[in-house]
C-alpha positions as CSV (number, residue, x, y, z in Angstrom):
1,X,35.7,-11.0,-28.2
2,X,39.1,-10.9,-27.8
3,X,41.9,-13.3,-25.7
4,X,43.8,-12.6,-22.8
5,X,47.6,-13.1,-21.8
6,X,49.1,-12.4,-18.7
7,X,52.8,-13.5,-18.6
8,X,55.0,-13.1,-16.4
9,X,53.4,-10.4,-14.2
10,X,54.5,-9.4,-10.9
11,X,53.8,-6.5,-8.8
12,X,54.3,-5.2,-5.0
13,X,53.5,-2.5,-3.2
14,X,56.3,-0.9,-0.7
15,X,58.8,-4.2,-0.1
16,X,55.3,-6.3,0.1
17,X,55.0,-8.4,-3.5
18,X,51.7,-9.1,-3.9
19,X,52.0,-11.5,-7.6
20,X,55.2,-12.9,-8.3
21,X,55.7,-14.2,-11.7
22,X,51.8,-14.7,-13.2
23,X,51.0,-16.2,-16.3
24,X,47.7,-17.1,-17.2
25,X,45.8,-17.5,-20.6
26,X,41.7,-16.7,-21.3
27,X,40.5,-18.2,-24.5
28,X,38.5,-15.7,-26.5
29,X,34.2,-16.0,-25.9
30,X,35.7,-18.4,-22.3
31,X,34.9,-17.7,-18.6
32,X,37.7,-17.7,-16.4
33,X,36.9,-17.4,-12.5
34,X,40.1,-16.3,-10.7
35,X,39.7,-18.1,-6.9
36,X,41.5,-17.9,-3.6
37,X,41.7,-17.2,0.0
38,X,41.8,-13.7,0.8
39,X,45.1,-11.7,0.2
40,X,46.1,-14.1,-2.5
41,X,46.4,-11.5,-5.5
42,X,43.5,-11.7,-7.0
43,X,41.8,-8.2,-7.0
44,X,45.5,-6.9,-7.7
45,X,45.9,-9.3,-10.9
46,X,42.4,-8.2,-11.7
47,X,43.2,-4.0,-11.4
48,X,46.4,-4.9,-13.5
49,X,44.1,-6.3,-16.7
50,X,41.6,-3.4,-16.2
51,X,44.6,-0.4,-16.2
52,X,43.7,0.6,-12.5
53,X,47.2,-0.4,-11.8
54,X,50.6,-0.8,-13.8
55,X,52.6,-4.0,-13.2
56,X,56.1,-4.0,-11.8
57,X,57.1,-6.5,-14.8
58,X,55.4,-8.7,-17.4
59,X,52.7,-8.2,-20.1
60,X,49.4,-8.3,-20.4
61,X,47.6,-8.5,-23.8
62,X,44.5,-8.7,-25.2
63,X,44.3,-10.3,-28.6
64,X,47.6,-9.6,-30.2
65,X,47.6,-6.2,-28.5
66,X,50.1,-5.6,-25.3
67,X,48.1,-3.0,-23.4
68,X,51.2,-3.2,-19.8
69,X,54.3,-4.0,-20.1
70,X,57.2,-3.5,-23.2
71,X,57.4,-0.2,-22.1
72,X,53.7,0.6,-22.4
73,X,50.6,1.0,-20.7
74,X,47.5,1.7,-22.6
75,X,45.0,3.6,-20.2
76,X,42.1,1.9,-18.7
77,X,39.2,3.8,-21.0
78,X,40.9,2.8,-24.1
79,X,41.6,-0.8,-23.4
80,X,37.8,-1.6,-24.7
81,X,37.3,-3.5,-20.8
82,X,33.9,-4.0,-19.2
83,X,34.5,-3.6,-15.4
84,X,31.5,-4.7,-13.0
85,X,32.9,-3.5,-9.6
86,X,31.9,-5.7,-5.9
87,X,28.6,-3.3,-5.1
88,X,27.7,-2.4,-8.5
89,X,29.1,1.0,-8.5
90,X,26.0,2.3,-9.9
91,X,25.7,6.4,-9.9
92,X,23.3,7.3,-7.6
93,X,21.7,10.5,-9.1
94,X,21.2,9.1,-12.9
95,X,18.3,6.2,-13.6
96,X,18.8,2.7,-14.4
97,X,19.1,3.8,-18.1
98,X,21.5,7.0,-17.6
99,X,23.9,4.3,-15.6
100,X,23.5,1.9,-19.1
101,X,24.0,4.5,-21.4
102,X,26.7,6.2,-19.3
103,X,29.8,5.4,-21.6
104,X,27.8,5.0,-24.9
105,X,28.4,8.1,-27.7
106,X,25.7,10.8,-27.7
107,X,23.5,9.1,-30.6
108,X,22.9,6.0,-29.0
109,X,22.6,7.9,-25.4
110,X,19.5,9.3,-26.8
111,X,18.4,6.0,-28.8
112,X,16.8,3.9,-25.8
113,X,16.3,0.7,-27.7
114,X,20.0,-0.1,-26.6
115,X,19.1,0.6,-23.1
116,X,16.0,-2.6,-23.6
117,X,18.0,-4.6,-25.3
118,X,20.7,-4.9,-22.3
119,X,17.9,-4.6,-20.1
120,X,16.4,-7.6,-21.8
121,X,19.7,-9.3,-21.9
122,X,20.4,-9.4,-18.2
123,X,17.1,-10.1,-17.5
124,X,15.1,-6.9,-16.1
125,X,12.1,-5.5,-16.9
126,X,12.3,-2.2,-19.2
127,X,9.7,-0.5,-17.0
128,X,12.7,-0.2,-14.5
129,X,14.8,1.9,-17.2
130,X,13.6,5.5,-15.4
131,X,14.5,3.8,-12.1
132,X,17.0,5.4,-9.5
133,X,19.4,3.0,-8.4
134,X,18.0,2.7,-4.5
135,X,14.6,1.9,-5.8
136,X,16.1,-1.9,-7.4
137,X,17.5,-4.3,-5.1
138,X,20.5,-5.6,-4.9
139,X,20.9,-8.5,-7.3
140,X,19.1,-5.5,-9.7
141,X,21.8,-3.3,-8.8
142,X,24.4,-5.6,-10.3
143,X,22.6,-7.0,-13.4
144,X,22.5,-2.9,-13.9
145,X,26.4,-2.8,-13.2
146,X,26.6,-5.6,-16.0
147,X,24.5,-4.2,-18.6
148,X,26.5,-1.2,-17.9
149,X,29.9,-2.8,-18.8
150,X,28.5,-4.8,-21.9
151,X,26.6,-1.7,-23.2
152,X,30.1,-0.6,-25.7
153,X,30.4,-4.3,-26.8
154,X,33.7,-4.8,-24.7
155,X,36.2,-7.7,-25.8
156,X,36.7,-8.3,-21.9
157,X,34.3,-8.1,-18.9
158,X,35.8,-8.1,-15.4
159,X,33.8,-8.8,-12.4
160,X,35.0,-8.5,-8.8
161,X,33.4,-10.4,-6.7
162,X,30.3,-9.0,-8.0
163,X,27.8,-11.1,-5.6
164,X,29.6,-11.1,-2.3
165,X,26.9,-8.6,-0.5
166,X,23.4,-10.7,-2.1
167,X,22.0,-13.1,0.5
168,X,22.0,-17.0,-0.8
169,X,18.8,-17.0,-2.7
170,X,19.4,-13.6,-4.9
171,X,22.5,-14.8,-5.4
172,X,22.3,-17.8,-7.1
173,X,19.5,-16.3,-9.2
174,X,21.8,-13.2,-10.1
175,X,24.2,-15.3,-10.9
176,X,22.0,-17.6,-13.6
177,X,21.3,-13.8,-15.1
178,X,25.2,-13.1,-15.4
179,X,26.1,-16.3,-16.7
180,X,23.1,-15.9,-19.6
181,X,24.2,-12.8,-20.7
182,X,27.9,-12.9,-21.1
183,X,27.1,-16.1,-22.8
184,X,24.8,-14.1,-25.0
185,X,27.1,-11.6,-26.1
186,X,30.3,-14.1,-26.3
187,X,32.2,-12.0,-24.5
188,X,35.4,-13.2,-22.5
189,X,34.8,-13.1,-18.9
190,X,37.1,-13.2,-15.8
191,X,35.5,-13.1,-12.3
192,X,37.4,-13.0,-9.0
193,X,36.0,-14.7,-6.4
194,X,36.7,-16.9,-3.3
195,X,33.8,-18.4,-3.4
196,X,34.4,-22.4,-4.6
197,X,30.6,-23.4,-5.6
198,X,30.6,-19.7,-7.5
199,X,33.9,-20.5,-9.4
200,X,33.3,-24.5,-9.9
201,X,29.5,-24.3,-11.1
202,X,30.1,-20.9,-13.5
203,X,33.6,-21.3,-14.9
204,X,35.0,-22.8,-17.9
205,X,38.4,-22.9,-16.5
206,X,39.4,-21.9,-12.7
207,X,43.1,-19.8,-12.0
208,X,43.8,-20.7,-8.6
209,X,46.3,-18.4,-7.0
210,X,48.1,-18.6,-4.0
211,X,50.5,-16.8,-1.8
212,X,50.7,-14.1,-5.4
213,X,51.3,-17.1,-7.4
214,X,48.8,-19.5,-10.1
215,X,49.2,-23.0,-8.8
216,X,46.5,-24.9,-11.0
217,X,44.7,-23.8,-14.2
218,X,42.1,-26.4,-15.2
219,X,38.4,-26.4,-16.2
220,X,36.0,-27.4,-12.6
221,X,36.0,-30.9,-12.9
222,X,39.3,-31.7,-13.3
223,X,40.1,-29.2,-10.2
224,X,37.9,-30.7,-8.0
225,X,38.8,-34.5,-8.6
226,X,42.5,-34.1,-9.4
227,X,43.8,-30.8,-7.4
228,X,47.4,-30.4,-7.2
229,X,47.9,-30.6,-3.7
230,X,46.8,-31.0,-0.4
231,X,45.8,-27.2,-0.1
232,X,44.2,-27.0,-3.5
233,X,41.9,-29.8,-2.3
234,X,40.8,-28.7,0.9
235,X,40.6,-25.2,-0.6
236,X,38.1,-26.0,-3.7
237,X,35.7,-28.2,-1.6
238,X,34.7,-30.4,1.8
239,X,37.6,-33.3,2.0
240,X,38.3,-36.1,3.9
241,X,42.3,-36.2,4.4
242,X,44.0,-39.1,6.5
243,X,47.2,-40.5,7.1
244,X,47.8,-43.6,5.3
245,X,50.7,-46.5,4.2
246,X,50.6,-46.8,0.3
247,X,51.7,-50.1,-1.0
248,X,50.7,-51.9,-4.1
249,X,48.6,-48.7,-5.2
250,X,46.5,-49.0,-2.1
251,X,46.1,-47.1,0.5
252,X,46.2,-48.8,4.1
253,X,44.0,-45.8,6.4
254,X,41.7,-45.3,9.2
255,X,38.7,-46.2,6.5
256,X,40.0,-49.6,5.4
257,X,42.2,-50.2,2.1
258,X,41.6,-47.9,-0.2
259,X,42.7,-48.1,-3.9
260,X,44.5,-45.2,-5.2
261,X,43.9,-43.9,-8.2
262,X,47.7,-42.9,-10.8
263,X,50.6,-43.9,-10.2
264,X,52.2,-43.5,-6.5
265,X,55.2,-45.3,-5.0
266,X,54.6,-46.6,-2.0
267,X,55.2,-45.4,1.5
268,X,53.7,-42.9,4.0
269,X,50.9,-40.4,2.6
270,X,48.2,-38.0,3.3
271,X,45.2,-39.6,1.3
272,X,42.1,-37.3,0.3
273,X,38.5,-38.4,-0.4
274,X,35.6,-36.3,-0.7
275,X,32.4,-36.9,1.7
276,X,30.3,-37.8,-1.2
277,X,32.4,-41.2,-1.7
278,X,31.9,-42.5,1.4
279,X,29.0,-44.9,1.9
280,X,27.0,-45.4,5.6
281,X,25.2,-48.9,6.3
282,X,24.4,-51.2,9.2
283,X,27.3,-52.7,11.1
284,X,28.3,-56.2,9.9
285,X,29.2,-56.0,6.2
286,X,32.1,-57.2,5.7
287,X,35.5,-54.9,5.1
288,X,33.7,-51.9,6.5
289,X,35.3,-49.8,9.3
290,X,32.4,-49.2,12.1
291,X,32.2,-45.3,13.2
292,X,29.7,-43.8,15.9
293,X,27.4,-41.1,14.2
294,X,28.4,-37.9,16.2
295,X,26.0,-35.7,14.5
296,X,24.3,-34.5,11.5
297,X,23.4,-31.6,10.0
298,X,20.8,-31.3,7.4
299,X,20.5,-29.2,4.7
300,X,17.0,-30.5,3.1
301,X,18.5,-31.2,-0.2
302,X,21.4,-33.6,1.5
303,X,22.9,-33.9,4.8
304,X,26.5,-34.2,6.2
305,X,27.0,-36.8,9.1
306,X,30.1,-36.3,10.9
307,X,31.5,-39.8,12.3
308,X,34.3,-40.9,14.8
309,X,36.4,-43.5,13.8
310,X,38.0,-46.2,15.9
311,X,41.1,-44.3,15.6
312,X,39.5,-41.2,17.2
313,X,39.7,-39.3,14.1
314,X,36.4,-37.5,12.6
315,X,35.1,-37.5,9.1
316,X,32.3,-36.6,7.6
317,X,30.1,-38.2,4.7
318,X,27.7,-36.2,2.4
319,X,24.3,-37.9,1.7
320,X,20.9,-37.3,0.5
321,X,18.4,-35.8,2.7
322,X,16.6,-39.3,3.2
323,X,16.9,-42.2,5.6
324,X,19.8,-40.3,8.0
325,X,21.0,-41.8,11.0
326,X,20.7,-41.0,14.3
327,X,23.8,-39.3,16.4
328,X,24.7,-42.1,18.2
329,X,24.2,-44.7,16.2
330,X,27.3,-47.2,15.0
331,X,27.2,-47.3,11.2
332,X,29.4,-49.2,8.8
333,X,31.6,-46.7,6.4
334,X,32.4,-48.0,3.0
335,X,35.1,-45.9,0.5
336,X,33.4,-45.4,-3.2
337,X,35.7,-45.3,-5.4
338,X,39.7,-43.8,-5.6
339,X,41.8,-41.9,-3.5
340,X,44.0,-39.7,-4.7
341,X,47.6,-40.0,-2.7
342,X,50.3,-37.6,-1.9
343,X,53.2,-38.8,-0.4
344,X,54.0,-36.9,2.9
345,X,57.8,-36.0,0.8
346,X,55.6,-33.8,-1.6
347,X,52.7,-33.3,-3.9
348,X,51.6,-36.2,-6.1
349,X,51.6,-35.3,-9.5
350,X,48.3,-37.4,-10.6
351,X,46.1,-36.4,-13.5
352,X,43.4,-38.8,-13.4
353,X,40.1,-38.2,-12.2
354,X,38.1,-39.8,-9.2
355,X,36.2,-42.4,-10.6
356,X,33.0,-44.3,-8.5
357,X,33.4,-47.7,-9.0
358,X,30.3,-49.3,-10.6
């Protein structure tokens, strides 16, 4: 397994610039999802580390090695980079096991335990081995495409948004297969993605880019209950943002006072909650704003009630699937928990997580 640097990189095509000044660090044997909204950078910052394409400045390096930049580009075969591609990029007229052995030497080409070991690894039966790729479906199509790129033992695997086309049920199971494997094997992983529950639930650390540049790298947790602004937070998951008056460390809103959590000075800001720390009862307990339920849509596992507040704003609160109210009802809303503030002059720089209170 081997680390990766990026420093520094930028890159545009015609007078466009697509990254502007990247740097990111991977920690050998860590999985690193790179997430934004389409456009950002993110295949392009991808194509760089793989060798597809050579940046305009900066270096990349894996280990100690540089493989772009200083005057050098090392070519894409000889960079010892696993690349699983968005639709698997299988060859259509070898079998499962030619598509494994593909860019192994000649000896172990012929030896097939290699081709039921990474078979094995990424889950799949070894009866599919004499396969042709349209006869698998599609989440076997990209646990192929993986044991593909782990078959020479690479110090880096790349994925591209490797489970975009799989409906939500293979996809979630495909991805439990990918994350056992590279675990497995120990090797370092980067995955581009703009999918948030893909990047929160499988990285160890998420590179959030935006507009070509990385404006947060931090492991999931710390992302989702600390973001570093506004965007960040609405872009990484569901959020409740209001206008509020902070004084004291509170936050004076359309939901009541709500304690903030850092240090903030006081004045106008935008506050942000997440659904999940709001709390729905029947009218009368005391401090609780009163909201009409305006309607709810259930998932089966937990539900998300959308309310209008006196103020005419809307919200919504996330619960578990049982004992919902009705649309039309008038609920009480209670805040669990912090808020995190940022003061309508600029981002908030506050590190410390949302914590429920007890």
């Amino acid at each position: 397994m081997s680390s990766l640097t990026v420093t520094a990189l930028t890159k545009a095509f015609g007078t466009t610039p697509v990254l502007t000044g990247v740097d990111l660090h991977v920690p050998g044997g860590s999985f690193t999802a790179l997430l934004g909204p389409s456009g950002c950078g993110k295949t392009t910052l991808l194509r760089l580390i793989a060798g597809f394409d050579d940046p305009d400045s900066g270096t990349v390096a894996l280990g100690d090695r540089v493989v772009a930049g200083e005057g050098r580009s090392v070519a894409a075969r000889r960079r010892g980079i696993g690349f699983v591609p968005q639709e698997g990029g299988l060859f259509p007229h070898l079998t499962v096991a030619g598509n494994i052995s593909f860019g192994l030497p000649r000896r172990q080409r012929r030896d097939g335990g290699r081709v039921r070991e990474l078979l094995q690894l990424v889950g799949l039966d070894t009866v599919l081995a004499d396969r042709s790729p349209h006869q698998l479906s599609g989440g076997q199509q990209q646990r192929v495409a993986l044991a593909r790129a782990l078959a020479p033992a690479p110090s880096l695997v790349l994925l591209d948004e490797p489970f975009s086309s799989l409906d939500a049920g293979l996809r979630e199971e495909t991805r439990l297969a990918v994350s056992s494997a590279l675990e497995a094997t120990g090797a370092t992983a980067v995955l581009v993605t703009h999918d948030q529950a893909e990047a929160l639930s499988m990285a160890d650390q998420v590179a959030v880019l935006r507009d070509g540049r990385l404006v947060q790298l931090t492991d999931p947790r710390t992302l989702y209950r600390s973001p570093r602004d506004l965007d960040v937070a609405t872009f990484v998951g569901e959020a409740v943002v209001l206008d509020a008056d902070v004084h004291g460390g509170t936050a004076h809103c359309a939901l009541g006072a709500v304690p903030c959590q850092g240090a903030v000075a006081d004045g106008p800001a935008r506050v942000l909650l997440r659904p999940e720390q709001l709390r729905l009862s029947t009218p009368g307990r005391a401090g609780a704003v009163v909201a009409r339920v305006r309607s709810v849509d259930f998932y089966g596992h937990d539900s998300r009630v959308w309310l209008a507040l006196p103020d005419g704003g809307t919200v919504s609160a996330r619960l578990d699937g049982a004992d919902l109210p009705s649309v039309g009802d008038d609920v009480a809303v209670t805040v669990r928990g912090t808020a995190l503030a940022f003061p309508v002059s600029g981002p908030a720089e506050v590190t410390a997580p949302l914590q429920p209170s007890a």
